[in-house]
C-alpha positions as CSV (number, residue, x, y, z in Angstrom):
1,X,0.0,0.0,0.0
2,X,1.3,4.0,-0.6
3,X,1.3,6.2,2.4
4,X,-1.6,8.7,2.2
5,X,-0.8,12.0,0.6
6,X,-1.1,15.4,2.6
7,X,-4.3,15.9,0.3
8,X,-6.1,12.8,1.5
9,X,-4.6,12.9,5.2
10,X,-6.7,16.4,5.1
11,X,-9.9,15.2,3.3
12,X,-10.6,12.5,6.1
13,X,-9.8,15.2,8.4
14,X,-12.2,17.3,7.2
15,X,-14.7,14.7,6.4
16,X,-14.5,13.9,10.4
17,X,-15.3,17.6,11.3
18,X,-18.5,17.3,9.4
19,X,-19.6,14.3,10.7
20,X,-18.4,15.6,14.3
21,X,-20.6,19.0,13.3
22,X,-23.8,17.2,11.7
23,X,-23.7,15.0,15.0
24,X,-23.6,18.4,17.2
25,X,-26.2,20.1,15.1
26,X,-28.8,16.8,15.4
27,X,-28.7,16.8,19.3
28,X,-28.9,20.4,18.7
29,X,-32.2,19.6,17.3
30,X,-33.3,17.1,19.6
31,X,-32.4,19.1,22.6
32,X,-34.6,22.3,21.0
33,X,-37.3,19.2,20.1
34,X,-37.7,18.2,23.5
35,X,-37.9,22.2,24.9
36,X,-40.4,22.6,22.2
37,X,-42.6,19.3,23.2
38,X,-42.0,20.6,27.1
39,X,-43.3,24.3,26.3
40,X,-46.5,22.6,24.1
41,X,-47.4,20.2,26.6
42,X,-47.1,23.3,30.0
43,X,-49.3,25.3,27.2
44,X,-52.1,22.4,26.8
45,X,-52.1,21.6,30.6
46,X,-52.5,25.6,31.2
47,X,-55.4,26.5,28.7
48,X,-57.0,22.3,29.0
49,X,-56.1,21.4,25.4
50,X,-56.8,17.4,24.4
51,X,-56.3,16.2,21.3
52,X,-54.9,17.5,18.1
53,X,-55.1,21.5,18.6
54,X,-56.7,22.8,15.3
55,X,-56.1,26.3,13.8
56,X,-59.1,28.0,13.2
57,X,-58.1,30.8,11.6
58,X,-54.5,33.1,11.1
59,X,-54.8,36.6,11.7
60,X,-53.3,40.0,12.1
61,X,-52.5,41.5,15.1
62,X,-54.0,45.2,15.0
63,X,-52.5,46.6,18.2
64,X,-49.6,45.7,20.4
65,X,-50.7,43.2,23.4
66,X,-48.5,43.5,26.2
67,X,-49.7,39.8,27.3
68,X,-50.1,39.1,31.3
69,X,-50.6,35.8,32.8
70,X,-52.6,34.0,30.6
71,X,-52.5,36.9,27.8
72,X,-50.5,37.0,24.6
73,X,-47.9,39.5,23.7
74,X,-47.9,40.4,20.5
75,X,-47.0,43.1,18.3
76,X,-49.1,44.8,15.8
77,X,-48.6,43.3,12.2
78,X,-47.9,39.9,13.8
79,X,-50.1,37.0,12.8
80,X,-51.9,34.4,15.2
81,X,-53.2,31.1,14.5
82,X,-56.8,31.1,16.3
83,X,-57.0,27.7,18.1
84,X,-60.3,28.3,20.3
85,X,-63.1,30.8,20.2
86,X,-65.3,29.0,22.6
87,X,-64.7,28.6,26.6
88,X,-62.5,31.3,26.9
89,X,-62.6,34.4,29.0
90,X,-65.6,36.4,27.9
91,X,-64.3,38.3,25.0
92,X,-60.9,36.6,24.1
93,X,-60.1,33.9,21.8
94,X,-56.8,31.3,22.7
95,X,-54.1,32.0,20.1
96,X,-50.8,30.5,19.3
97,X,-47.8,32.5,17.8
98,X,-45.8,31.2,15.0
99,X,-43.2,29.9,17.8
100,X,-46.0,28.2,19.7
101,X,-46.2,30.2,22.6
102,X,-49.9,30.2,23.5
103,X,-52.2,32.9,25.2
104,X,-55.6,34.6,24.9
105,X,-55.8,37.8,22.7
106,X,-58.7,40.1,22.8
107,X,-60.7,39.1,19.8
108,X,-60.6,42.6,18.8
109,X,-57.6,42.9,18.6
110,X,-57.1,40.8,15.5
111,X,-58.4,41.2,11.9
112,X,-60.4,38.4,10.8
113,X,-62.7,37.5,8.2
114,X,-65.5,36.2,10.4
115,X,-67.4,35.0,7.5
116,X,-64.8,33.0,6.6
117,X,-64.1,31.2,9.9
118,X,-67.9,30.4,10.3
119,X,-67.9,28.4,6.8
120,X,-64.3,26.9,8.1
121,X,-65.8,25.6,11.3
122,X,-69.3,24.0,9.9
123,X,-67.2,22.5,6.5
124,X,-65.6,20.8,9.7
125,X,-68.5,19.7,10.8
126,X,-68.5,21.1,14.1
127,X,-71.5,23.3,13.3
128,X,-74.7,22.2,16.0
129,X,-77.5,21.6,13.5
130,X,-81.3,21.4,15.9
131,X,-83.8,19.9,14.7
132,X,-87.2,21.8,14.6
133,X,-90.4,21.0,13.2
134,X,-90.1,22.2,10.1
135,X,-86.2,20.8,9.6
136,X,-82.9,20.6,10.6
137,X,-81.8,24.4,11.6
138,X,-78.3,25.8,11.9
139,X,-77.4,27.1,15.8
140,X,-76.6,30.1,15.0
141,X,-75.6,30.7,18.8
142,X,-72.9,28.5,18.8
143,X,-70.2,31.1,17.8
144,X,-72.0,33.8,20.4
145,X,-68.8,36.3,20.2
146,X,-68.3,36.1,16.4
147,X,-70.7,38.5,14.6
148,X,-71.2,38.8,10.8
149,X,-69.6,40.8,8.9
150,X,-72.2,43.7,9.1
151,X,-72.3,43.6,13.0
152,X,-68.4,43.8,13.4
153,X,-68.1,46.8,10.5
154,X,-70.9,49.2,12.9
C-alpha cells in the first residue's frame, strides 16, 4: 500500500469535522425538540387542550398586546393562529404565535374575516344543527362572540 498523501490525510480530516458537526447540530435539534414538546405540553395543561389543537383561523395583530398571565404578547402586524373561540374568557379567543407560545388575545384585537371562519368551522362539521319542526336548523348561537360581517363593520 502507498502512504496517504497530505491531500487525502486532510480530506478525512475534514470529512471527520462534518460528521463531528452534523452529529452536534442533530442533538442540537433534539435538545430544541424536547424544549419545544415541554413548552407545548405546560401550554395544553395551562389552557386544557386534548387532542390534536386545530387552527381555526390566522390573523393580524391590529394593536400591540403587552400579554399578562394568561395573555398573549404580541406586536401589531404579527399574525396568530386562532385555536379556540369557545370557553374562553368572555371576550378573548386562545391563540398561538408562529413559535408556539400560547395565550388569549382580545378578539378585537385581531383582523379576521369572520365570515370566513364560520364556513371553516361548519365544512368541519362542528356546526350544531337542531332539529325543529319544520327541519334541521343551523345554531346560530354556537359562535356567540363572532358577529357577521355587518355587525363587526358598525
Amino acid at each position: 500500500m502507498f502512504p496517504c498523501t497530505e491531500t487525502q490525510h486532510h480530506k478525512a480530516g475534514d470529512d471527520k469535522k462534518r460528521q463531528k458537526e452534523l452529529k452536534r447540530q442533530q442533538e442540537l435539534d433534539k435538545k430544541e425538540m424536547k424544549e419545544r414538546q415541554k413548552r407545548e405540553n405546560e401550554f395544553r395543561k395551562k389552557f386544557k387542550l386534548t387532542g390534536s389543537v386545530e387552527v381555526i383561523h390566522s390573523a393580524k395583530v391590529r394593536v400591540d398586546c403587552r400579554g399578562g398571565k394568561n395573555d398573549l404578547y404580541v406586536k401589531q402586524g404579527e399574525i396568530v393562529e386562532i385555536v379556540r373561540v369557545k370557553n374562553n374568557p368572555e371576550g378573548k379567543w386562545l391563540a398561538r404565535t408562529f413559535d408556539g407560545t400560547y395565550g388569549y388575545i382580545n378578539n378585537t384585537s385581531v383582523d379576521v374575516d369572520y365570515e370566513e371562519v364560520k364556513r371553516k368551522i361548519q365544512s368541519q362539521g362542528r356546526s350544531r344543527v337542531v332539529e325543529s319542526s319544520s327541519g334541521p336548523v343551523q345554531d346560530e348561537d354556537f359562535y356567540d362572540d363572532v358577529g357577521s360581517s355587518e355587525q363587526m363593520s358598525r
